[in-house]
LOMI-135858 format. One line per field, with one value per residue (C-alpha): residue number from 1; y, x, z; residue in one letter. Coordinates in pm, 1 decimal. Layout:
pos	NUM | ...
y	Y | ...
x	X | ...
z	Z | ...
code	A | ...
// end
This chain:
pos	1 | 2 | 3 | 4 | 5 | 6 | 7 | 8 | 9 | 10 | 11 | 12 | 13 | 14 | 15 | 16 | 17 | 18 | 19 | 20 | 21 | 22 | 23 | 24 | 25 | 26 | 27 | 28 | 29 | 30 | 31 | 32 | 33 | 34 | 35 | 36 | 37 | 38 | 39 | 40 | 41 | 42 | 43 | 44 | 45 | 46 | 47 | 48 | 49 | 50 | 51 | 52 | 53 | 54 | 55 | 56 | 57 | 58 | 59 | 60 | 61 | 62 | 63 | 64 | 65 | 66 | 67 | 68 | 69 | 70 | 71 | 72 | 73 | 74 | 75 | 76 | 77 | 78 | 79 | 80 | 81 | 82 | 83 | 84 | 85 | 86 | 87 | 88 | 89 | 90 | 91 | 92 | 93 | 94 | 95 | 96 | 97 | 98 | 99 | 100 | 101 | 102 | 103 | 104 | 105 | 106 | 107 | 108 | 109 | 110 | 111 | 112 | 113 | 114 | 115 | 116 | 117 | 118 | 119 | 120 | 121 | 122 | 123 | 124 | 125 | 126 | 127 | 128 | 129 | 130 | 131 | 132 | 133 | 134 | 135 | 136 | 137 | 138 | 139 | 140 | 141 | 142 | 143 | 144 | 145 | 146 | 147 | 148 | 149 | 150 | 151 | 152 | 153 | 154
y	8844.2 | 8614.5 | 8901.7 | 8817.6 | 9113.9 | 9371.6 | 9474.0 | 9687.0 | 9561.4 | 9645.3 | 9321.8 | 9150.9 | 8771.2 | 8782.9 | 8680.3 | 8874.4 | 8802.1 | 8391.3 | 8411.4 | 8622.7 | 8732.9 | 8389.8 | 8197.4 | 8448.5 | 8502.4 | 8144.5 | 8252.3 | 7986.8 | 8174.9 | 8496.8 | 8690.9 | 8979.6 | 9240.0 | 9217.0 | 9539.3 | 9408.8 | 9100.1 | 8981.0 | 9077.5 | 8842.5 | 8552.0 | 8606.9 | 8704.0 | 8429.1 | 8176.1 | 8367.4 | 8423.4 | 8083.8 | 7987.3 | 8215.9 | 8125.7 | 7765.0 | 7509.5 | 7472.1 | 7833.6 | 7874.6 | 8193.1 | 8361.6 | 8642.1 | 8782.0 | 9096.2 | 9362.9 | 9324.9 | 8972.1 | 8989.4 | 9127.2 | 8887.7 | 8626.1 | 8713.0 | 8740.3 | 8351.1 | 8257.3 | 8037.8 | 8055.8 | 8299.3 | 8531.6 | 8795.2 | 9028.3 | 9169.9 | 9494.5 | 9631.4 | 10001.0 | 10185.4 | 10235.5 | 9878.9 | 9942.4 | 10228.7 | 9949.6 | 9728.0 | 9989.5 | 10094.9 | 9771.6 | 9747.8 | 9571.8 | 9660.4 | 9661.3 | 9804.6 | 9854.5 | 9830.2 | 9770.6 | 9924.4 | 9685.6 | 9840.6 | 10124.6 | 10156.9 | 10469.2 | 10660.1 | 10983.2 | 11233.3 | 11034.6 | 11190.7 | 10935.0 | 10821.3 | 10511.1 | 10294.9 | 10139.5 | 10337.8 | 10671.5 | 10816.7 | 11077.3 | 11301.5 | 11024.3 | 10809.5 | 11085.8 | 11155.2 | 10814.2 | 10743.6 | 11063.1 | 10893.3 | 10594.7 | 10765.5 | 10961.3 | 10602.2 | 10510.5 | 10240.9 | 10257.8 | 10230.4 | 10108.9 | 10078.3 | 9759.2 | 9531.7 | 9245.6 | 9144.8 | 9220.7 | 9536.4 | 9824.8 | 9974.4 | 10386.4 | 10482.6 | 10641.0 | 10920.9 | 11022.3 | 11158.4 | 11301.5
x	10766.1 | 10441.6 | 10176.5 | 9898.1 | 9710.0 | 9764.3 | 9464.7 | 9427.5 | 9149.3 | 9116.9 | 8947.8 | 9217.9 | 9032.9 | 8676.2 | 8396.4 | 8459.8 | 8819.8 | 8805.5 | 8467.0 | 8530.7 | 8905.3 | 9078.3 | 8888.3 | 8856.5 | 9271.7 | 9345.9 | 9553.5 | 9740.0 | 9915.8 | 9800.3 | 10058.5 | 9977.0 | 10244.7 | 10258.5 | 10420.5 | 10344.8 | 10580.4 | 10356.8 | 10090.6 | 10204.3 | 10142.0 | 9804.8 | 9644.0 | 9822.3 | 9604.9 | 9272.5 | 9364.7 | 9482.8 | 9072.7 | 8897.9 | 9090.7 | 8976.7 | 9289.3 | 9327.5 | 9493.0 | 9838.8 | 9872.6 | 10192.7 | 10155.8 | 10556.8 | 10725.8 | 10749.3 | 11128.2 | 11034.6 | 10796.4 | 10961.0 | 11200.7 | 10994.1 | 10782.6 | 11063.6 | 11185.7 | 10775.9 | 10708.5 | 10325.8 | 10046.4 | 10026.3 | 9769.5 | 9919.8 | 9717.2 | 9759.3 | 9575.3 | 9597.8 | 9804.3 | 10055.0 | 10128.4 | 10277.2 | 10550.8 | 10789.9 | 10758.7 | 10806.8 | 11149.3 | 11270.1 | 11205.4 | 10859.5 | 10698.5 | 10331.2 | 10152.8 | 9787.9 | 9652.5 | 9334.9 | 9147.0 | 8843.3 | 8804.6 | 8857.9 | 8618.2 | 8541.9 | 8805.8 | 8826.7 | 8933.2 | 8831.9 | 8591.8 | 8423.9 | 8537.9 | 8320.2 | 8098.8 | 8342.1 | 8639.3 | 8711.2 | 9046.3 | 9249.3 | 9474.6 | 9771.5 | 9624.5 | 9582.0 | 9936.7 | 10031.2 | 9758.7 | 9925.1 | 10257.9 | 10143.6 | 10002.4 | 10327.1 | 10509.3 | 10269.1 | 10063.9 | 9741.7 | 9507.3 | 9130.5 | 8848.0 | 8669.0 | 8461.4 | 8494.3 | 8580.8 | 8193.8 | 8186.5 | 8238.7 | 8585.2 | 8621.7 | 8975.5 | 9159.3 | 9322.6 | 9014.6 | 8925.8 | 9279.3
z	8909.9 | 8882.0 | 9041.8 | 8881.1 | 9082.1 | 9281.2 | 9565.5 | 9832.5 | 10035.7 | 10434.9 | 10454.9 | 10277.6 | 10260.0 | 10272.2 | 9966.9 | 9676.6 | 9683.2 | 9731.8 | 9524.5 | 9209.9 | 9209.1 | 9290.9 | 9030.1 | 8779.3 | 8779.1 | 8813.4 | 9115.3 | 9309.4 | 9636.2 | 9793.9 | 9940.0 | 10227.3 | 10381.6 | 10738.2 | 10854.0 | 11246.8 | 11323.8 | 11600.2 | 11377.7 | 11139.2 | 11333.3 | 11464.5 | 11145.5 | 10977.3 | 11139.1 | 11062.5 | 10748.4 | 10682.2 | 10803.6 | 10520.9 | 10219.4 | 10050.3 | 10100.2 | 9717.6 | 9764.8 | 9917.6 | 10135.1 | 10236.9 | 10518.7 | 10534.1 | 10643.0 | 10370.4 | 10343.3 | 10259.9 | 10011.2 | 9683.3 | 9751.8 | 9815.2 | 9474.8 | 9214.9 | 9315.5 | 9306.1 | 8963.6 | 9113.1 | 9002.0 | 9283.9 | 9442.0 | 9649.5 | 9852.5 | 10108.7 | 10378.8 | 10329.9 | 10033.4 | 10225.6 | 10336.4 | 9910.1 | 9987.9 | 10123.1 | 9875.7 | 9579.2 | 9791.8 | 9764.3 | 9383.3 | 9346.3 | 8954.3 | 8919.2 | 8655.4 | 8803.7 | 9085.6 | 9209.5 | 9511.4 | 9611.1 | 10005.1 | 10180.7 | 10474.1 | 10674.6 | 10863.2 | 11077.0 | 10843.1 | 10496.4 | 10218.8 | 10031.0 | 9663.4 | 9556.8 | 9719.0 | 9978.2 | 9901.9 | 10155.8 | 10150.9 | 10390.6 | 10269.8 | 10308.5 | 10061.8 | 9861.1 | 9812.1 | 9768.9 | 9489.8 | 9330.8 | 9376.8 | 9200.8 | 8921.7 | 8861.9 | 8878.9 | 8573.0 | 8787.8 | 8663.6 | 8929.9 | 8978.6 | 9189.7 | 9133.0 | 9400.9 | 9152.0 | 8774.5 | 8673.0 | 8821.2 | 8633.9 | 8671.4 | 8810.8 | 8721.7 | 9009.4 | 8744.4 | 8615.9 | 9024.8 | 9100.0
code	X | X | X | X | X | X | X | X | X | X | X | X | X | X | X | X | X | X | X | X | X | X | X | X | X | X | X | X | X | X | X | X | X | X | X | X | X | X | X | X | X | X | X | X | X | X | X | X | X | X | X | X | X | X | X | X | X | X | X | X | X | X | X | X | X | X | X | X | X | X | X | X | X | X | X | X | X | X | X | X | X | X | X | X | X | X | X | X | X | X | X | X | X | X | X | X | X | X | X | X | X | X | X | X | X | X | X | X | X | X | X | X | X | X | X | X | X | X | X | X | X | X | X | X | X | X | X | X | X | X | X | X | X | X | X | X | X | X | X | X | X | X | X | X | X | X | X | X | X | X | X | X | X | X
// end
């Protein structure tokens, strides 16, 4: 499977993604989970808008995606809205080996862990599930920033 990068980003496409990450991995497609079928379509367009043409994007359902991935000869980003846009990929056998956590913005019920990163209690348990799966697992804005591993906090 060609993932270049794993990200969890509630912005998904914004700057520091099409500015640092894209040209610093030499990606060529992004791929996003869209859990929402009519969802899918909307933000398709938008996204489409934000991310330079040189870069191919691919917004798909999750029982798409690995799929969709493993056939892929192209260097790929995939990037989620929330951790737990992840759970149905991993169920239908996706293999990462970090991850990296560039956004979480404010919730009702999150306590802050880094500078743009606030969890609830449900990403909680998922980080801890992650961990336990051996994913190693980051928060980073972008490549120059100094990394915070996620282990070191749980």
């Amino acid at each position: 499977m060609p993932i270049v990068f794993a990200r969890v980003d509630d912005r998904l496409i914004h700057g520091q993604v099409v500015q640092a990450w894209l040209p610093e991995l030499n990606i060529d497609e992004v791929v996003i989970p869209c859990p929402k079928e009519n969802a899918c379509h909307l933000n398709k367009n938008l996204l489409r808008l934000s991310l330079p043409f040189e870069y191919e994007l691919a917004v798909l359902e999750p029982a798409r995606c690995v799929g969709y991935m493993a056939e892929s000869e192209k260097r790929i980003l995939l990037l989620l809205n929330s951790l737990q846009d992840l759970n149905p990929l991993l169920e239908d056998g996706l293999q990462i080996s970090s991850l990296n956590i560039g956004g979480m913005h404010f919730k009702e019920g999150a306590e802050k862990l880094a500078e743009n990163v606030f969890l609830d209690e449900e990403d909680k348990k998922t980080l801890r599930i992650l961990n336990d799966l051996g994913i190693d697992i980051e928060t980073r804005a972008v490549p120059s920033s100094k990394s915070f591993s996620i282990k070191e906090i749980l």
